[in-house]
C-alpha positions in Angstrom: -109.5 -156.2 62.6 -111.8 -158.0 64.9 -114.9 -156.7 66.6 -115.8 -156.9 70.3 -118.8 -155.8 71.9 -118.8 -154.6 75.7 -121.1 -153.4 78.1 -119.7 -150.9 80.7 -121.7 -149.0 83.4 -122.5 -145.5 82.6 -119.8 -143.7 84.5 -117.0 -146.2 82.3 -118.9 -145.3 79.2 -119.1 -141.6 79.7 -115.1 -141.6 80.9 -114.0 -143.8 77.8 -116.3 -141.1 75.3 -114.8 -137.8 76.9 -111.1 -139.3 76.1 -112.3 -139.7 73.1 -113.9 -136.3 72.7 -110.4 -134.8 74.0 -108.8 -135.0 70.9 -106.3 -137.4 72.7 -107.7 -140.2 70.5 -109.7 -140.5 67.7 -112.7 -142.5 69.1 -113.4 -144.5 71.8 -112.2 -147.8 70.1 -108.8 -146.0 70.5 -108.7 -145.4 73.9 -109.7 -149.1 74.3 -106.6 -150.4 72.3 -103.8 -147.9 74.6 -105.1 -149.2 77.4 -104.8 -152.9 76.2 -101.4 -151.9 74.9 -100.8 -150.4 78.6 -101.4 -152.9 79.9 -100.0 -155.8 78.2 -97.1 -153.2 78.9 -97.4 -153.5 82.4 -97.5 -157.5 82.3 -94.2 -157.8 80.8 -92.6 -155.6 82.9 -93.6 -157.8 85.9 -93.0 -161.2 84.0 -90.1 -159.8 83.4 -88.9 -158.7 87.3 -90.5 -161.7 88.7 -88.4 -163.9 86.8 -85.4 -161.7 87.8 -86.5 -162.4 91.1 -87.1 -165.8 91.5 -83.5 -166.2 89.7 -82.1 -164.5 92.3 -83.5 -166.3 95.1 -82.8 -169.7 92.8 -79.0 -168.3 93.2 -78.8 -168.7 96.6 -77.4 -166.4 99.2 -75.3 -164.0 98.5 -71.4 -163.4 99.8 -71.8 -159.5 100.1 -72.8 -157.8 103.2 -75.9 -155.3 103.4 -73.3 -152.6 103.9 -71.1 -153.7 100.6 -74.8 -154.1 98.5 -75.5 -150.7 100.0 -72.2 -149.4 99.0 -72.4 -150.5 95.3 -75.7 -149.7 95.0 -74.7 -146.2 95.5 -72.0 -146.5 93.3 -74.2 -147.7 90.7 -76.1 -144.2 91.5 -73.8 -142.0 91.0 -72.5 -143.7 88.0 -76.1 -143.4 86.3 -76.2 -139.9 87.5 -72.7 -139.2 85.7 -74.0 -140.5 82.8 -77.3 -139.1 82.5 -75.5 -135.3 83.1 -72.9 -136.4 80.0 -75.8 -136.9 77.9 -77.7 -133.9 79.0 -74.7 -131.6 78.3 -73.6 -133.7 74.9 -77.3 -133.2 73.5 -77.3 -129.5 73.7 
């Protein structure tokens, strides 16, 4: 594993120690790394919509009306809803 030296201002330093101290993590080099990890998290997650996005827009415009993407989009809802309360009664 690699080393890497940073300077933070007090206030940072203090923060990153309590987490630490928490018993959350088991120093401060951990709480480092799950924010990294967070992070990198968060990147791909918006690579990942922005390339649905600009595939969509690449598509061209659509045939449905706001009132028909409304409609399924509400379908889609309630569908997701179904499902999540067949799971939530299956897993008792």
């Amino acid at each position: 594993m690699a080393t890497m030296n940073i300077s933070l201002p007090d206030a940072m330093k203090i923060w990153a120690e309590q987490q630490a101290e928490s018993g959350r993590y088991s120093n401060t080099s951990d709480y480092v790394r799950d924010l990294i990890r967070k992070d990198q998290d968060r990147r791909h997650k918006i690579d990942q919509l922005q390339s649905l996005v600009t595939a969509g827009v690449a598509s061209g415009e659509g045939a449905r009306s706001m009132d028909e993407l409304r409609a399924a989009a509400k379908h889609l809802a309630r569908d997701g809803e179904a499902n999540e309360d067949i799971q939530s009664v299956s897993n008792k």
